[in-house]
C-alpha positions in Angstrom: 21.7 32.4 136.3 24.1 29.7 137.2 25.8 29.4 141.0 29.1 28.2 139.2 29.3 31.5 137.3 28.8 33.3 140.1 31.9 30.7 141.9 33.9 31.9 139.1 32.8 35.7 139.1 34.5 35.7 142.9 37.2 32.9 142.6 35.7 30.5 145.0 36.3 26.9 144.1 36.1 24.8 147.5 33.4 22.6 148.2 29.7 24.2 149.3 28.6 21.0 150.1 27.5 22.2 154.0 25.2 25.7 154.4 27.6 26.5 157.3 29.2 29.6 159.1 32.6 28.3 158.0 31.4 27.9 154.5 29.5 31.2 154.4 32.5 32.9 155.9 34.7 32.0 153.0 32.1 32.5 150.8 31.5 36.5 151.8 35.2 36.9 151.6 35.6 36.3 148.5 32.8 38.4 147.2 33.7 41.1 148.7 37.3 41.0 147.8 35.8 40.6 144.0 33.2 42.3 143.8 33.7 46.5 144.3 31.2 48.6 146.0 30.5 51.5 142.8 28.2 53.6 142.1 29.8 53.9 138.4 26.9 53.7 136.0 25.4 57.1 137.1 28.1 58.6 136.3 28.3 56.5 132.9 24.7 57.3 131.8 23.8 54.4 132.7 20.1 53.3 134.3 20.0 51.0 137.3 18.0 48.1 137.3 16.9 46.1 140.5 16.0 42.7 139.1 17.9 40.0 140.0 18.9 39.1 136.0 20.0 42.7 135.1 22.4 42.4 138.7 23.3 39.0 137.7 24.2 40.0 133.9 26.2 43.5 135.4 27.9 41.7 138.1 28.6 38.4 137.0 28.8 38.0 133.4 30.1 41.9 132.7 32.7 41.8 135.8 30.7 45.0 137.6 30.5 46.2 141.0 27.4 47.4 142.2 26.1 49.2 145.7 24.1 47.6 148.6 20.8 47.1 146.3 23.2 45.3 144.0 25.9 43.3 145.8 23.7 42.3 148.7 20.8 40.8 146.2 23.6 39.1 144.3 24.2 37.3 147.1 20.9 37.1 149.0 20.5 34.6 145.8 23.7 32.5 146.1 23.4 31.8 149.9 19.2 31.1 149.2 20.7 28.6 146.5 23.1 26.9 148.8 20.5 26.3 151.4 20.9 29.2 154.2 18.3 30.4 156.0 18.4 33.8 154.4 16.5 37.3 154.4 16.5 40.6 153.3 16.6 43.4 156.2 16.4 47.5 155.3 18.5 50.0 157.1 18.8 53.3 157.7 22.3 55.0 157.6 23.8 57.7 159.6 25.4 60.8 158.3 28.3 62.2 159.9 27.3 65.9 159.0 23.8 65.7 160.4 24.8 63.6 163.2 21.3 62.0 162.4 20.3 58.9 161.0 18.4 59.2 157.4 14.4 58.9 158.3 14.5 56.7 155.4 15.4 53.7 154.9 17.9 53.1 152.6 20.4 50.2 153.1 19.6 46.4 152.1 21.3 44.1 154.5 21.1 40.2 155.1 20.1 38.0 158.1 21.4 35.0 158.1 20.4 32.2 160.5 22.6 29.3 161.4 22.4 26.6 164.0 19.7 28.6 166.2 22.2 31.5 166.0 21.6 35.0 163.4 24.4 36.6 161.7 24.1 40.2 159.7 25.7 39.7 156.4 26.3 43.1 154.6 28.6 42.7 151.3 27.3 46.3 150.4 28.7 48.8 152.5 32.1 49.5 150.9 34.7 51.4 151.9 36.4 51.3 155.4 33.4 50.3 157.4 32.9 47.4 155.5 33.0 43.5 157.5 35.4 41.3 156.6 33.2 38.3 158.0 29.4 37.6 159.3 28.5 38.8 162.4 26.9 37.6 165.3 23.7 39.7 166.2 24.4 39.8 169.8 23.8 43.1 171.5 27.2 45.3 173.3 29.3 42.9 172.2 32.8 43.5 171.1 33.6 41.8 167.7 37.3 42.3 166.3 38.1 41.4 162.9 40.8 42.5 160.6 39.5 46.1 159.5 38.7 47.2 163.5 36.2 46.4 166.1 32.7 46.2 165.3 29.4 45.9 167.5 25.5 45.8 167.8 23.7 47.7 170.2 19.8 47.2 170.3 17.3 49.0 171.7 13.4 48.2 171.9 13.5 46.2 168.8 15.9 48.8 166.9 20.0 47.5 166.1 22.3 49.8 165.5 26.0 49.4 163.5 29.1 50.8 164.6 32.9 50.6 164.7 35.4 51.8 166.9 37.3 54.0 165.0 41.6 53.4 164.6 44.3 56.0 163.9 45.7 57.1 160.3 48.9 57.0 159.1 49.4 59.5 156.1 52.7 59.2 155.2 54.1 62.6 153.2 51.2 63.6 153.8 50.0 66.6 151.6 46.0 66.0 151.5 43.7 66.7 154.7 42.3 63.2 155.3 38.8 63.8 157.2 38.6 60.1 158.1 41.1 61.0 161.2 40.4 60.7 164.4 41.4 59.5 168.0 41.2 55.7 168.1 38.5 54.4 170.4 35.7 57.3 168.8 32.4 55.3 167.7 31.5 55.3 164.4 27.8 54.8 163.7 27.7 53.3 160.3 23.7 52.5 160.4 20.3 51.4 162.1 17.9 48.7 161.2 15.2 46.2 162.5 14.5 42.6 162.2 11.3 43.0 159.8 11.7 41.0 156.9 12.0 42.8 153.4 11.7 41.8 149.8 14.0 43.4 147.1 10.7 45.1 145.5 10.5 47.0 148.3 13.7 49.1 147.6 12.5 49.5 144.1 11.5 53.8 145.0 14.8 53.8 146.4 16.7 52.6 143.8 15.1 55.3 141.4 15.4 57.8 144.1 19.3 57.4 144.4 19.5 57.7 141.0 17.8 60.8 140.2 18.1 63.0 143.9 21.1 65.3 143.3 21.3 66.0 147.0 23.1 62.5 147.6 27.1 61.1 148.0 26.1 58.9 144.9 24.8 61.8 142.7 27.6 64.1 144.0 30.6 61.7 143.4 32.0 58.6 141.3 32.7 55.7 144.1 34.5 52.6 143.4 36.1 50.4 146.7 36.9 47.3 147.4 38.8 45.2 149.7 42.2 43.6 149.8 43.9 40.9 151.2 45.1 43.7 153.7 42.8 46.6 153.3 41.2 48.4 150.8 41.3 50.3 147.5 39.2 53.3 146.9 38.1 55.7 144.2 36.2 58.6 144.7 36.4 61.0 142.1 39.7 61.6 140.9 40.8 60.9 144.6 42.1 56.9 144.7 43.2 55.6 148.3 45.2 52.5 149.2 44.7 51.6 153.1 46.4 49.3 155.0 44.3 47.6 157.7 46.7 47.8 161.7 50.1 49.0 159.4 51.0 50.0 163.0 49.4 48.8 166.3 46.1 50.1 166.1 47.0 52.3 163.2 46.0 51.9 159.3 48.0 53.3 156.6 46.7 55.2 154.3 48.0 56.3 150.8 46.2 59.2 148.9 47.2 59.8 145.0 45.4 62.3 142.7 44.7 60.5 139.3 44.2 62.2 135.6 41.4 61.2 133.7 43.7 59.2 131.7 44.7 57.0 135.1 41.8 56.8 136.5 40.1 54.5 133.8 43.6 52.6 134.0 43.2 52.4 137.9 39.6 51.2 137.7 41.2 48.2 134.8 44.3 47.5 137.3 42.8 47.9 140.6 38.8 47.0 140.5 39.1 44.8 137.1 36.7 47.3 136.0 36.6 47.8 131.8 33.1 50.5 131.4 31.5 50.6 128.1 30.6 53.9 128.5 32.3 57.3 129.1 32.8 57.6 133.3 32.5 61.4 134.0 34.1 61.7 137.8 
C-alpha cells in the first residue's frame, strides 16, 4: 500500500507536509468527492472483505467505492500515515421508520484530534447527510457547511448526529420524493461514544450486512457520491442529481429512471465505476 496511490486514487496533489485541520480538510474533500459510498458487490456476487489490503486493492488500485467499513478504514490508514492523531469510533444509526436508533452498533466513524481540539471525520455516510468537512465535537453547536447545518448533541457520555433538514425543489416533478420536508425539521443521522474501536471489531458486522436480508444494503443497489455542488445517487434503477442551496435554503433535485442498459453507463459516467461482474439492481 502506497500513500501516493492513494493521492492519485482521489486527485490530491498538494503538499501533506503538516498533519493539520487545513490539510485534513482538503484531504477529506477529495476523498469523498472520489470515492462513492456503494454497496455494489452484493449485488455483483461479490464477498466483502474487511482487511485493510483487500480495501486498499478494491478502492484504490480497481477505482471502487465502498461503505463506511470500507471508505472510513481507507482513510483511517492515510491520515495514521500522515501523522494525525487518529481513531476508530462505532456508531449506531437511526431509522426513520422506527423512529429508533439500531441497538447495534453498526457505523465506523473517525476521531480525529488536532491542536488539543477533536474533530469526527466520517467519509462513509453517503448520500445527502454526508459532511463536506471535519467537524468539531462541540456539543449544541450550530455548524453550517455547504450540504446544510449540522450539529452534536451529547448526553452522559452518548453524541448524537443530526442535520437540519432544507426544502426540495423537484422540478417537473412526476416521482414522490420522501426526502421532503419543512426546512428547520431535525434529522438524526446517528449515535455514538468516544470508546476507542479497532476495525476487527466490525468484522460480525461486516458478514452480518452481507447476509441479513432485512437491511437497505440487501434490499437495494446504492451508489452516491458528492459533487463540486451536491451529489449523485443511485439507488436501484432510481439515479438522483441534487443541487446543494439551488434556491435559498432549497436543494434541487433531479430524479431520472434508468434501463439496465443506462445504469451500467451512469455508474462508468457518473461514479467512474467499470464492475467485473454482473450488477443485478
Amino acid at each position: 500500500m502506497d500513500l501516493q496511490e492513494y493521492f492519485t486514487r482521489i486527485s490530491y496533489n498538494n503538499s501533506y507536509k503538516d498533519a493539520d485541520l487545513q490539510t485534513l480538510t482538503v484531504i477529506f474533500q477529495h476523498h469523498i468527492q472520489a470515492i462513492p459510498f456503494e454497496n455494489l458487490s452484493m449485488h455483483c456476487g461479490e464477498t466483502i472483505e474487511l482487511d485493510l489490503q483487500s480495501t486498499y486493492n478494491k478502492i484504490v488500485r480497481k477505482k471502487r467505492g465502498g461503505w463506511c467499513l470500507e471508505s472510513n478504514n481507507l482513510l483511517f490508514w492515510a491520515l495514521q500515515e500522515l501523522g494525525y492523531d487518529v481513531c476508530i469510533l462505532g456508531g449506531n444509526s437511526y431509522e426513520p421508520a422506527e423512529r429508533a436508533y439500531k441497538a447495534e452498533i453498526n457505523h465506523i466513524l473517525l476521531k480525529v484530534v488536532i491542536k488539543g481540539n477533536s474533530y469526527i471525520v466520517d467519509a462513509g455516510f453517503g448520500g445527502a447527510y454526508q459532511a463536506w468537512q471535519p467537524l468539531m465535537l462541540i456539543s449544541g453547536k450550530d455548524q453550517p457547511q455547504i450540504p446544510g447545518i449540522f450539529r452534536f448533541m451529547e448526553d452522559n457520555g452518548t453524541w448524537y448526529f443530526e442535520k437540519v433538514k432544507r426544502k426540495h425543489y423537484i422540478p417537473e416533478q412526476s416521482v414522490r420524493f420522501t426526502g421532503t420536508s419543512e426546512p428547520g425539521n431535525i434529522r438524526k443521522i446517528y449515535r455514538f461514544t468516544l470508546e476507542p474501536r479497532h476495525v476487527n471489531d466490525f468484522q460480525e458486522l461486516n458478514t452480518y450486512l452481507q447476509v441479513c436480508p432485512d437491511t437497505i444494503l440487501q434490499k437495494k443497489s446504492i451508489c452516491s457520491l458528492q459533487t463540486t455542488e451536491g451529489l449523485y445517487a443511485l439507488v436501484g434503477w432510481t439515479f438522483t442529481e441534487m443541487k446543494y442551496n439551488y434556491m435559498e435554503d432549497v436543494d434541487l433535485v433531479q430524479i431520472t429512471t434508468l434501463t439496465d442498459e443506462e445504469v451500467e453507463k451512469t455508474l462508468k459516467d457518473k461514479f467512474k465505476i467499470v464492475l467485473e461482474n454482473k450488477l443485478t439492481p
